[in-house]
N, C-alpha and C positions, 0 to 999 in steps of 0.2 A: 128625737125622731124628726122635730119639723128643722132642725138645723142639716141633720144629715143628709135630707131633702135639699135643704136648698145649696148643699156643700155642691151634692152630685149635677141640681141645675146650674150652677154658675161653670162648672167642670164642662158639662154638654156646651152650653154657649159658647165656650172660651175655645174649645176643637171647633165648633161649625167657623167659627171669627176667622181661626187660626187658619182652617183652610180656605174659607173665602177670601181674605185677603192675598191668600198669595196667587199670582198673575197663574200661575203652569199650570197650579192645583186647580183652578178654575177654568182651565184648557180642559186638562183632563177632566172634570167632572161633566163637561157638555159636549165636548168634540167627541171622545172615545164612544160611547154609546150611542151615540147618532150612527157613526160609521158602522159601528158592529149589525146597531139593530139593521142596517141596510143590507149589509153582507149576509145575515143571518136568515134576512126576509127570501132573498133570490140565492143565495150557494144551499143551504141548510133545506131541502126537499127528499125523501125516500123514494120518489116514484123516478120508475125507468124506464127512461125515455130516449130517442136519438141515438138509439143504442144499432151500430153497424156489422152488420152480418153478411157471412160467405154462403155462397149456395155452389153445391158440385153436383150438377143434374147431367149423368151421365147414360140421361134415357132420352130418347129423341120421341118421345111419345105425346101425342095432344094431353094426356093424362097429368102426365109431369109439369107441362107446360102450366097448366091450369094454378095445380098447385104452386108452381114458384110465382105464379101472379098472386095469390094471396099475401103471400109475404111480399112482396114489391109493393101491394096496397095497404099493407097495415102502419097504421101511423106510428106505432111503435120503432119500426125499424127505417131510420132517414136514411142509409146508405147500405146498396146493396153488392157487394164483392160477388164476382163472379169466376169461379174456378175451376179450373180446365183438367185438373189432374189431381192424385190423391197426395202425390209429392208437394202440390202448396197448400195444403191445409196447415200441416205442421209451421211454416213459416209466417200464415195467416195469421196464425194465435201466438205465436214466439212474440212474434213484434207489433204485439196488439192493435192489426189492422181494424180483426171482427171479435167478436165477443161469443158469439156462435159459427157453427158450419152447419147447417142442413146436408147432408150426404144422401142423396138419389139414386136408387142402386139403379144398372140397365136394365133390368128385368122388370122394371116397375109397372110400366103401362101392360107390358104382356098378362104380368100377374092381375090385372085389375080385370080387362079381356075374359080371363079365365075364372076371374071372381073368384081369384083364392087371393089371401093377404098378402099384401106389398109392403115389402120393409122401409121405413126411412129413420135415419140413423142421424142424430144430434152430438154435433160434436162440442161441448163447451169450457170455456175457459172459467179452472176452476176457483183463479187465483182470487177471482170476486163473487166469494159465493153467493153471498146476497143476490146480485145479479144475474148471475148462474141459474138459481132456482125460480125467478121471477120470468126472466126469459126464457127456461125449458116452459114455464109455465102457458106463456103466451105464443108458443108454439104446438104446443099440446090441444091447445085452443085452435087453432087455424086450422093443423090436420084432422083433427076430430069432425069440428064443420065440412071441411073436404068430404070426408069419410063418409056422414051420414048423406050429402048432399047428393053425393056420387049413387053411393045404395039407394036414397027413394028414386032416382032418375032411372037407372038399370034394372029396378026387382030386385034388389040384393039382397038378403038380410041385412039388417044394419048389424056390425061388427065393433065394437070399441077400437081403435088404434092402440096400439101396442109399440113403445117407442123403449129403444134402448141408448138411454146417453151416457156419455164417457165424461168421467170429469177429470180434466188434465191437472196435473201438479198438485190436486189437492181433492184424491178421489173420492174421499169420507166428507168431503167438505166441510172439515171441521174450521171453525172460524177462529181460534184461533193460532192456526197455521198460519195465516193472512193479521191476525192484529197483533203479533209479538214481532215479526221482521218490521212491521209498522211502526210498534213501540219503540222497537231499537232506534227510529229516529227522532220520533215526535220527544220522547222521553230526553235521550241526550241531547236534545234543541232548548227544553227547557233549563237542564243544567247549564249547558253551555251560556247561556243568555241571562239566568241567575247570576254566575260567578263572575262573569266581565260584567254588567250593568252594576253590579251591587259595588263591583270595586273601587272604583276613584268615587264614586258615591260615599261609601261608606267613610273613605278618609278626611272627604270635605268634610264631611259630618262629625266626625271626631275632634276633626282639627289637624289632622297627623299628615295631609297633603301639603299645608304651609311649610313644615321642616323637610316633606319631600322634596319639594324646588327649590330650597338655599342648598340643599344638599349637592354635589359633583356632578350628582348623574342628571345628562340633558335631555329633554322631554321625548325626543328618539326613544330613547334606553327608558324612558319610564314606560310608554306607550308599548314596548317590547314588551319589556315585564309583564304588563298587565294581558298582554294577549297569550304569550307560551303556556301560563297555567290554565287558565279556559282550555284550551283545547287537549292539553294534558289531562286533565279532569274530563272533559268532554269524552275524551277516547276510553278512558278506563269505565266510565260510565255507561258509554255502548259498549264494550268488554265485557261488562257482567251482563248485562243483557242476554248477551249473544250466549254466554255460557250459562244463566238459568234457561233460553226460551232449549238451549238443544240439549240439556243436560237432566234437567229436572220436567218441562211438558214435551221434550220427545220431538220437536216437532225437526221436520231432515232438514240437515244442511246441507245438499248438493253441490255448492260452486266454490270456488277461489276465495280462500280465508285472505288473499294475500289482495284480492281485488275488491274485495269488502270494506278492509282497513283503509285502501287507498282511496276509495270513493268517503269515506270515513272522513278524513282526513280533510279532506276538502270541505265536506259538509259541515264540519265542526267550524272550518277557518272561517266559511262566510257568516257563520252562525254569530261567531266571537265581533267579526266587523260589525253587526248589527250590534248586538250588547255591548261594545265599545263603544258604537255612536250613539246606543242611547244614554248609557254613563255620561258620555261627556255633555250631556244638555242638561242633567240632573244635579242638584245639588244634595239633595236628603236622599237617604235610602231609601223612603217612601214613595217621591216620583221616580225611581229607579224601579220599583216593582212596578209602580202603575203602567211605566213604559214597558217594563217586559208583558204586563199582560195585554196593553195594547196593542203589542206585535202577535203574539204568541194565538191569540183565540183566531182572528184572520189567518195567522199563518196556516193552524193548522186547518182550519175551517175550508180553506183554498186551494190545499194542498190533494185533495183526494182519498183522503184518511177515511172519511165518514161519509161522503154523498160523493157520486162519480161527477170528474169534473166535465164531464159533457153532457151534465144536466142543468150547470149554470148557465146563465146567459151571457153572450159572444165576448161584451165587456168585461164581465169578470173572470173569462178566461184569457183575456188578455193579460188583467192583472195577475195571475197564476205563474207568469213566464219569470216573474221574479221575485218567486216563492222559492227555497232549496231544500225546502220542505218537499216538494212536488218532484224535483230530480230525482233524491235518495230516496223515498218510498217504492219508486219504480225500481232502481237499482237493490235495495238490500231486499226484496218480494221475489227478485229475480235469481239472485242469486242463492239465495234460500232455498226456495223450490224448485227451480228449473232450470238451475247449473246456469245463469245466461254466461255467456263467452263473453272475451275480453271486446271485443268490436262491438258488439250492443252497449256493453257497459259505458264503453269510452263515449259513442255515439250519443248517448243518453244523459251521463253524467257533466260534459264537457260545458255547461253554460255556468256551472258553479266557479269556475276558474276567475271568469270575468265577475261574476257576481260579487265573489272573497275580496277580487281587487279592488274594485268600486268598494264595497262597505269598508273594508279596513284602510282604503285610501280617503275617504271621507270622514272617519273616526278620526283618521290623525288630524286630517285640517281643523275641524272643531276641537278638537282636544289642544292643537297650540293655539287657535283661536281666543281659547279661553284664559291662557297662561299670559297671553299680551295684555 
């Protein structure tokens, strides 16, 4: 017994050694965690906040007025869209100007006048429920105050508000309509980033990279190689995705199966440049995972998967611009639920182009880097 003891302590020493000694393992062990826990401290929050809304106050009433100053002063909402017609609300929420629409009917201040109930009408976007129901919430809240504030001042009875909201593209608000178009990217990110970082990893590791380079083929054609199956695998990956989330939970697929793939497509490429570049700084399969997990929790963290990104701070939404995580979440949410057209799509997906270039033109320079 006391041998088998001290078999397994000399075994512990001999891995903490193992990692201590080596230079990257000791990177990762104190670099990665610092960064996370920072990202983790200011991205990673539930409360919603900064969150910008439209008002269509189509009563010229002091009444009216009152109320859309409540919402102007709630620290909840930092920007206020103001809308002249019923024709831009729809385009409002399409292009995720506001996250709500307050709708004011004309009739409102008359109806108040008359001391019979005055409707107002919530229009929200339901693609983020969570926020959805938090923000009907805190509107529910400001007209209610209205309501009783209005009744002691006039003799009124006080009345409860009575509010009827619409929720756009996702009327049952079931969540996960909103976290399987989500999955379909965060999920094939990690594949994608598995199968390229593990690869030229795994063959240093074997030893079977030495006989790749006496071999014919020049580090062009290996670096090819190693990217066409990533993304191959990447696509069939979001493939079954896409055919459990609409096949098996139901959830609608509204837009361009063919502008899906395409945004796809792209998002897989830059995904691989990343897993390329991190491959090629790796020697064991083991810093090859730790690199994918030290892209992968940031990326999704930043991406707007789990807390909305305009609840981080100004700096870390800067760093978000070159997340492609953050593109395709918008794009595959959109065209799931709410058909988006080819002009949103393009408009929105179009930064991944450059992004793919830059990582898998990076990936090559350190990849022959490494071969000199």
């Amino acid at each position: 017994m006391r041998e088998a003891l001290h078999r397994i302590y000399s075994l512990l020493i001999k891995e903490i050694l193992a990692v201590w000694r080596d230079k990257k393992s000791r990177i990762m062990l104190i670099v990665p965690p610092v960064v996370q826990l920072v990202v983790f401290t200011f991205a990673a929050t539930l409360d919603v906040k900064n969150v910008p809304i439209g008002i269509l106050n189509r009563d010229n009433g002091k009444q009216s007025f009152e109320l859309v100053q409540r919402f102007v002063g709630a620290p909840t909402f930092n920007k206020i869209v103001y809308l002249h017609a019923i024709e831009e609300v729809a385009p409002a929420i399409d292009h995720q100007r506001v996250a709500m629409v307050v709708s004011i009917d004309e009739q409102f201040s008359r109806q108040l006048l008359k001391k019979q109930p005055a409707p107002v009408q919530l229009i929200l976007d339901g693609r983020k429920s969570n926020t959805a129901q938090i923000i009907a919430g805190y509107a529910t809240t400001i007209i209610n105050q209205f309501s009783d504030e209005y009744a002691t001042e006039n003799n009124i009875p006080v009345a409860p508000a009575t509010l009827f909201p619409r929720y756009w593209y996702n009327p049952n608000l079931l969540y996960y309509w909103y976290n399987i178009p989500s999955l379909c990217g965060v999920i094939t990110m990690l594949v994608g980033l598995l199968i390229t970082a593990l690869s030229v990893a795994r063959e240093r590791e074997v030893g079977t990279f030495d006989q790749l380079l006496v071999s014919p083929v020049s580090p062009s054609e290996i670096l090819i190689g190693k990217t066409i199956p990533g993304i191959i695998i990447g696509m069939c990956e979001g493939s079954i995705i896409l055919f459990v989330g609409v096949v098996l939970f139901q959830v609608p697929f509204t837009g361009s199966l063919l502008l899906l793939y395409a945004s796809m497509l792209l998002f897989v490429s830059s995904i691989v440049g990343f897993g390329l570049f991190i491959s090629s700084l790796c020697y064991t399969q083991q810093q090859a995972i730790l690199g994918t997990f030290v892209f992968m929790s940031p990326a999704v963290l930043l991406s707007g998967f789990a807390t909305p990104i305009e609840n981080m701070p100004e700096w870390l939404q800067i760093l978000t611009y070159a997340n492609p995580l953050r593109y395709f979440l918008v794009v595959a949410k959109g065209i799931f639920l709410k058909a988006m057209p080819f002009h949103i799509v393009a408009k929105t997906i179009w930064p991944l182009i450059p992004i793919a270039i830059i990582s898998l033109t990076a990936a090559g320079w350190f990849f022959r880097r490494k071969l000199d």
